[in-house]
N, C-alpha and C positions, 0 to 999 in steps of 0.2 A: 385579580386572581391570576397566579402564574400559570402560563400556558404548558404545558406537556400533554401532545397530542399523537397519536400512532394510526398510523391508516398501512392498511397491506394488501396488496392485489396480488391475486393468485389464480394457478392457470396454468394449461398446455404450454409447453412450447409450440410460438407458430401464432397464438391466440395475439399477441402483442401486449404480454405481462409488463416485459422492460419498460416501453415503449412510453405505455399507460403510466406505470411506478415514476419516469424519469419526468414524465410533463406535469404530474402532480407534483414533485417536488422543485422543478423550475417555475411553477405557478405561485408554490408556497415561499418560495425564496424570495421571487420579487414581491410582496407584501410584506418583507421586512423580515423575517423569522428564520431564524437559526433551524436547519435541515440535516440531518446522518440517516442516509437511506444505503441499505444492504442490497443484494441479487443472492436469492438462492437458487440455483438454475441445475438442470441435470446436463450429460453429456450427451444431448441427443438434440437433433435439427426438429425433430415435432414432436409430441407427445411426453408423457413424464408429466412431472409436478416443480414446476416454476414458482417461485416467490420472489415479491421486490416490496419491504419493508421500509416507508417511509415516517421518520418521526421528526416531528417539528414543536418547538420550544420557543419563549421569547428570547433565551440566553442561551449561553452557547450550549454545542452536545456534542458528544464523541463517541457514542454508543447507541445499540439498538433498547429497545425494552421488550418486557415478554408481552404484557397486556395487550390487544386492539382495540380500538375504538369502534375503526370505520373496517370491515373485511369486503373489497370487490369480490365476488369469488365468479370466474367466468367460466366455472364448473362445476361438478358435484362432489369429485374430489379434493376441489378446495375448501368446504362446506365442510366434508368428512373427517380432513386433514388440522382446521384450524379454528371448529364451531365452540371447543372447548377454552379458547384462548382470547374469545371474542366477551367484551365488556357491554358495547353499543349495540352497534348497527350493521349486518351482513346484507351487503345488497345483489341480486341476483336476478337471471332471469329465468323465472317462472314459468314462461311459457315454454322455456327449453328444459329444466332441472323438473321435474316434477317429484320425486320420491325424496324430498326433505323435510326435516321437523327441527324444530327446537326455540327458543325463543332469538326475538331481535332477528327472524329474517325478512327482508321489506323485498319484495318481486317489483321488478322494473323490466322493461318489454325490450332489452337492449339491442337484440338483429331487429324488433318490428320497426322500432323507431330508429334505427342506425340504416335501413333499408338498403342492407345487404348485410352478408357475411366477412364484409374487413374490418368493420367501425364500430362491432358491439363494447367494444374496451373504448373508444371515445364517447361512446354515451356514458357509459359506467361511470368515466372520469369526471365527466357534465355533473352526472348525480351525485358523485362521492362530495362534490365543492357543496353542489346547490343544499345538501344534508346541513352542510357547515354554514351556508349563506355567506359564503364566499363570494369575495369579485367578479363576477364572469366574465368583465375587461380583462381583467390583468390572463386569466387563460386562453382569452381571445387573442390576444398579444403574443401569450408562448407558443399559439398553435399557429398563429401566421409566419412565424421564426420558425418555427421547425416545417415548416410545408411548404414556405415562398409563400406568392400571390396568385398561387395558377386556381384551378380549380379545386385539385387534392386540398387546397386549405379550406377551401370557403366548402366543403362536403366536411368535412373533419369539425368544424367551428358550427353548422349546422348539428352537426348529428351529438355533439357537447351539449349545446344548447336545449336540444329536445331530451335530453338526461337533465338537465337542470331546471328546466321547468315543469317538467314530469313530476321529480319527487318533491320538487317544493308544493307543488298543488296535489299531489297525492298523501303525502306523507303526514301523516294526523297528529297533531300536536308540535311542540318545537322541541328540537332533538335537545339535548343536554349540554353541547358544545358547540359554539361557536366561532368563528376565527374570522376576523376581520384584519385588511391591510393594519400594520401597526407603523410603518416606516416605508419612506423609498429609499432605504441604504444601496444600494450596491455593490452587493459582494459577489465573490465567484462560485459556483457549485459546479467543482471537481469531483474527481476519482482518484486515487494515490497514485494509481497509472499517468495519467494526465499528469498531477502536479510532478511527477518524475520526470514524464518528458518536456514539460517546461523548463525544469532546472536545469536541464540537460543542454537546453538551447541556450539558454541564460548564462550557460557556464563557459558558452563556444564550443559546444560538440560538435563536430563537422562530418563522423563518420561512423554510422552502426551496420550493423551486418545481426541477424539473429535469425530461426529456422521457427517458427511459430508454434508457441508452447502457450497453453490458458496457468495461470495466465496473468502471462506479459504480452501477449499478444498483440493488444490495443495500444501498446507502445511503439511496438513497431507501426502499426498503422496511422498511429498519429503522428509520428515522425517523417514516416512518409507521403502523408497531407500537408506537413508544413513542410517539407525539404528543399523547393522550390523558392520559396519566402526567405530562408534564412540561410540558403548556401549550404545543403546539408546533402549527404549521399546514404542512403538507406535502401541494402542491400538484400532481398531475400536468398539468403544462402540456402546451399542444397541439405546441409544437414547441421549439428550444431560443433561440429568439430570442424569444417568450413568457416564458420560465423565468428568462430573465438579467433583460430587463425590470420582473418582477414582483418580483424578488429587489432590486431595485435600488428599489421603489416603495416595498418594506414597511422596506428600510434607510433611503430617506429618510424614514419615517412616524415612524422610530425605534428600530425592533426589529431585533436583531442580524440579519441575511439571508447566508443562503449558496445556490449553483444549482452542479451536478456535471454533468460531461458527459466525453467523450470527444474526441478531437482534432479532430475531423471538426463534431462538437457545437460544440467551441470557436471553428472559424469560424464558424458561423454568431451566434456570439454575440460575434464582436469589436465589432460597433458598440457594443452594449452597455456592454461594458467601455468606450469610450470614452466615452461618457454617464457613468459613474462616473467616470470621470477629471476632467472638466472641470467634473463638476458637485460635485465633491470628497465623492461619496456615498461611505461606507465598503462594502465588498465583498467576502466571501469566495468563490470561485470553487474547485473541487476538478475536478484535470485529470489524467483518467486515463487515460497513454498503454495504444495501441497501435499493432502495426506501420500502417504508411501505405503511402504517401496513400490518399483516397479510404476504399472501408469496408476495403479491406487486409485483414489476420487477424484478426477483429473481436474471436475468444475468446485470442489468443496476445499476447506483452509484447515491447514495445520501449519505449528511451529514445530516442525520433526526435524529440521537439516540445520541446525545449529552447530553439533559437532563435526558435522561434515563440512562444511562450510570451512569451520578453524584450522581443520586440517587436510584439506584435499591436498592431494599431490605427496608426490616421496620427496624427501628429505628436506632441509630445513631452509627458508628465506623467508622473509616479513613479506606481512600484509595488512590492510585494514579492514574490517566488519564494521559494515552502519546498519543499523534496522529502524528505520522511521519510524514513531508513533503514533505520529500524525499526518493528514493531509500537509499542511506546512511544512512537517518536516520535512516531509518527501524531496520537497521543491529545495528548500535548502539545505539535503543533505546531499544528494544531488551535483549539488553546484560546490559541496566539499569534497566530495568522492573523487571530481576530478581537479580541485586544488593538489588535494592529496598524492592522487596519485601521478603527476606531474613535481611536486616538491619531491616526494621522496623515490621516483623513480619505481613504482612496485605496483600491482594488481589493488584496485581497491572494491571489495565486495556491498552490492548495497542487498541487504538482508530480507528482505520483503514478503508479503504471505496474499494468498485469494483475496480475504478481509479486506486488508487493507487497498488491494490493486484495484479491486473492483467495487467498492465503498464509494458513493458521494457524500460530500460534508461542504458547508458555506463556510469559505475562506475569505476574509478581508485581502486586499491587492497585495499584491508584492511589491514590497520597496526596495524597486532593481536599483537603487543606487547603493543599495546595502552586497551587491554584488560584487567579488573582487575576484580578480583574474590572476592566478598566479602560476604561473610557469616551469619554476622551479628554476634551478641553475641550469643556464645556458651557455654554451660554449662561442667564447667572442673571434679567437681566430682572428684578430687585430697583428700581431706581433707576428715576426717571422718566426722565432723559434715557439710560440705555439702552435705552428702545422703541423709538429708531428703529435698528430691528436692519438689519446688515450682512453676510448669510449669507458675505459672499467679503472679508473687512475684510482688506486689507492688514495685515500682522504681519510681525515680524521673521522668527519663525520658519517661517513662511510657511502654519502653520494659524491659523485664525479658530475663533470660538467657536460652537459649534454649538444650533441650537435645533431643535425639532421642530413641526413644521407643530400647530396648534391646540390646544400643549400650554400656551403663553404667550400674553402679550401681543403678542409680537413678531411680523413680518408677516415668513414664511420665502419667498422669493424667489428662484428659479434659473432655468438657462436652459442648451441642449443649445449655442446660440450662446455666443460669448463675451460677454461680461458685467461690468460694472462690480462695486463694492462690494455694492449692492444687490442685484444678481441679475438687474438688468435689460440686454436686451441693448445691445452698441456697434458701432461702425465704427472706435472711436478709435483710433489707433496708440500712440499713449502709453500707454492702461489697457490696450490688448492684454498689450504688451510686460510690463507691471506683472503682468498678474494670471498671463502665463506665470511670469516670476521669483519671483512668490509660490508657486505650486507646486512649483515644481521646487528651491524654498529648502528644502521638508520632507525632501529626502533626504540633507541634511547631518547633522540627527539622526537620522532613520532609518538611515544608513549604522552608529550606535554602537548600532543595535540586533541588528546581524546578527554573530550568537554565530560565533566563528573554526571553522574544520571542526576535523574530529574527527582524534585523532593515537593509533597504535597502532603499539606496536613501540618501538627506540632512535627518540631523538632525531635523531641521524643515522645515516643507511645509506648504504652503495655504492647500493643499486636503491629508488625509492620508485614504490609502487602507489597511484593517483592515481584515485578516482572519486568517484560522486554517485548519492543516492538508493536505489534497494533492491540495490545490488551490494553493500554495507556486508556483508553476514556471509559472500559469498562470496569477498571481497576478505581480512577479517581471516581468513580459515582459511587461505584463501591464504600469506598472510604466514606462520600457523603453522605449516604444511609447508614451506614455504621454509627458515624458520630452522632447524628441524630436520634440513634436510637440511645446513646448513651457510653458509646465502647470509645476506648481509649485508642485511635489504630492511627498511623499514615502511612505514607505509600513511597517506595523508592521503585524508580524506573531507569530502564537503562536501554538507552538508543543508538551507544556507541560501542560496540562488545568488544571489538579488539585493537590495540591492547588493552587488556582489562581493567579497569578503575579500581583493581582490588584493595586499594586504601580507603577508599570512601565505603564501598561496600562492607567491607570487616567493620569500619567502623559504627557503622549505621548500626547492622545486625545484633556488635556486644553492646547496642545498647538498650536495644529491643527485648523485653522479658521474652515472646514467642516471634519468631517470621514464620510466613508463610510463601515461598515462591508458586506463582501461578502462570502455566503455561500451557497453548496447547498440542503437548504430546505426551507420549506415555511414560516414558521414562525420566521427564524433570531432568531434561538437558542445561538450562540455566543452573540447578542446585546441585547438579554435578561440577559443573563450572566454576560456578563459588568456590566447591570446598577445594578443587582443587588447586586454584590460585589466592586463596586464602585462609585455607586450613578449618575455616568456621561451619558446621553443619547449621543447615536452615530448621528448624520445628517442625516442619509439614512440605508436603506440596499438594496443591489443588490442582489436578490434571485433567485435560479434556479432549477427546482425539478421535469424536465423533462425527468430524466434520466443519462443524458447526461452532461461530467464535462464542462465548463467555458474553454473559448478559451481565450488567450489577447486580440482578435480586438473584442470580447464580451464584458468584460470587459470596456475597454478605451470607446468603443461608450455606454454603460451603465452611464458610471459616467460622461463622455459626455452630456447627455441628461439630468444628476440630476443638471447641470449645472455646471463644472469646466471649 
């Protein structure tokens, strides 16, 4: 019988919700099983209402479900907040919660037997497995990894153990589900954050700078755990118009640079990017929405900064927009962002949201030999009469050959003004003219580098479900309850937004009886986008911009109701 299972621990901040969520699903992964676990967290150091949503499957997942199984709840507000959502088993402690009712809650004695107040979430976690008759090796194992060998481990591996033999000899009858090791595969269980600053390493990043926004946050901090390892300089700037600058100082110096921020972050770093623009520095930029305007839901997801994104900055130079869909992609979109923006000289935006940044999912390895390094045109300064170098030379193809400030003979010359050949500035209206149309020439071949979105399901359907960015696995489950129920749908996604694939697109939609784009913010910024790069109006849009990403039975009952 196929596995599809949900377990959720819920809790103060402070209680160690994460902590508990994250060892559960490091326990569940090494036993073989496909893992997509969420964090719902508020903006506060204690208190509030935390969640961390773990589901595991024998095949792969990409999305959360509504249903629970198994609810930890390490308080009364998680009882009150998620009793209705609950299928199984809510386990708690009793001795602390007293005023609860309802069915399926099991009291487990978590501070008696954790014997103190830091370890009641590792007995929980002891009990959540021993419910399932789970390995208590393989969690013995993850709690030694995450604690070392001192004593903190062997109190933590105790105080699990006294949750798992607790409710296995308390708990009357055998629970309904089961989950035994099914495999030792070996896979990764990332975070989109993570697999971004892998890629990032992968790709020869050697220089970020960023001002610490939730959230990218944990990219900076991971970069700066590895930066030692890999030769990498990870700067915490004063503010995020520092970070873009510096980012932009060390890619002109020559080293691949990238700066991550938030939407709010990102305005203050549009001049910036306009400095990369005109002065054709290459630029990784990592933009991780959330809701808006202003600081908004700082720890909660939306896809609200799409149009902004396409068009920050006055007046006109190319750029690129990637928006990962997946943990994978992250890692190798990443490691395009900066092909890219090295090949064609120009800012390249990676589009990213809360969801996705702060999402774990089990990844198979990365096959770094699938990695290429590409530079773009380099300036050789071989020949005498190429000295007198021309950082901005007019080209057909509208990039010039790049040189590095006092790596040559060449004398590298630019300017935030507009600019002749040389880099010095003008007034003229001619070279104006010229050196705009040299730029803006580079996005004829960059338009052949943006991979067509992604297609899942028939070729053609009655109903196509139409998004972008981290709806990807709740969109495709979607489609698979659909079709099982009997509806005619599939799903076109898009992970590369700019330049726009509007040939593939238009073409998909005319041949779709109804689409529907799904995204989450209020206005259907993707079906604005369509129609404007391709004239096609979409049937519907299913908008969501509560915080909170899109489930598939969201979904399916949504397009449901538009009538499919």
């Amino acid at each position: 019988m196929p596995v599809d299972f949900n377990f959720m621990v819920g809790g103060e901040a402070g209680q160690g919700v994460q902590l508990a969520g994250l060892l559960l699903a490091k326990a569940l992964a090494r036993g073989g099983y496909h893992v997509f676990a969420d964090q719902d967290y508020e903006s506060r150091v204690r208190g509030g209402h935390n969640c961390f949503r773990v589901r595991v499957k024998d095949s792969r997942v990409g999305a959360i479900a509504e249903p629970v199984d198994i609810l930890i709840a390490l308080d009364e507000e998680s009882i009150n907040l998620h009793q209705k959502e609950v299928t199984g088993v809510t386990i708690f402690d009793g001795e602390k919660i007293k005023d609860t009712s309802g069915n399926g809650l099991f009291s487990v004695p978590l501070e008696r037997l954790a014997g103190d107040k830091l370890m009641p979430n590792t007995v929980a976690l002891g009990a959540a497995l021993g419910l399932v008759a789970y390995d208590f090796e393989i969690l013995e194992k993850v709690l030694r990894d995450q604690f070392g060998a001192g004593d903190v481990s062997q109190k933590n591996i105790k105080a699990a153990r006294a949750g798992y033999e607790y409710i296995r000899r308390e708990f009357k009858g055998e629970f309904s589900h089961q989950l035994s090791p099914i495999s030792q595969v070996n896979r990764l269980l990332l975070t989109g954050n993570e697999a971004i600053s892998l890629g990032a390493i992968a790709a020869g990043c050697k220089f970020m700078a960023a001002y610490p926004m939730t959230p990218v946050s944990s990219i900076m901090e991971y970069l700066a755990e590895k930066a030692e390892d890999f030769d990498l300089v990870m700067v915490h700037a004063e503010d995020e118009i520092a970070a873009i600058n510096m980012a932009i100082g060390a890619a002109y110096a020559g080293v691949r640079a990238m700066t991550a921020t938030s939407g709010s972050g990102f305005c203050l770093m549009v001049e910036g990017l306009g400095l990369a623009g005109i002065t054709e520095t290459p630029l990784v930029v990592v933009e991780g929405q959330r809701p808006g305007p202003a600081v908004g839901l700082p720890t909660r997801t939306e896809q609200g900064d799409l149009q902004f994104v396409l068009s920050a900055h006055h007046g006109d130079f190319p750029r690129a927009v990637l928006a990962p869909s997946t943990i994978e992609d992250a890692f190798w979109m990443t490691v395009k962002a900066f092909n890219l923006a090295d090949k064609y000289q120009l800012p390249v935006i990676i589009l990213t949201d809360q969801h996705l940044a702060s999402s774990y999912a089990t990844v198979d390895r990365f096959d770094l030999s699938r990695v290429n390094i590409d530079r773009g045109l380099l300036f050789s300064g071989k020949k005498a009469e190429q000295l007198e170098y021309k950082r901005h030379q007019i080209t057909e193809s509208g990039i010039s050959p790049r040189a590095f400030p006092g790596q040559s003979k060449a004398l590298v010359v630019t300017d935030a003004d507009e600019h002749d050949e040389t880099g010095h500035l003008i007034e003229d209206a001619g070279i104006r003219t010229a050196q705009v149309q040299k730029r803006l020439r580079k996005l004829f071949s960059l338009n052949k580098e943006i991979e067509p979105p992604k297609r899942y399901g028939p070729k053609t359907a009655k109903t196509t479900l139409i998004g972008w960015g981290s709806t990807y696995g709740a969109i495709q489950e979607a489609v698979d309850m659909m079709r099982q129920g009997g509806a005619s749908v599939n799903m076109l996604h898009l992970n590369e937004l700019w330049p726009f694939p509007a040939e593939t697109v238009a073409e998909t939609i005319g041949r779709s009886h109804q689409s529907y784009v799904i995204e989450n913010n209020a206005t259907g910024q993707l079906a604005r986008l369509i129609k404007m790069e391709t004239g096609r109006e979409v049937s519907g849009r299913i908008l969501k911009y509560d915080g909170h990403p899109f489930t598939p039975a969201y979904i399916a009952e949504a397009v449901r109701k538009e009538g499919c």
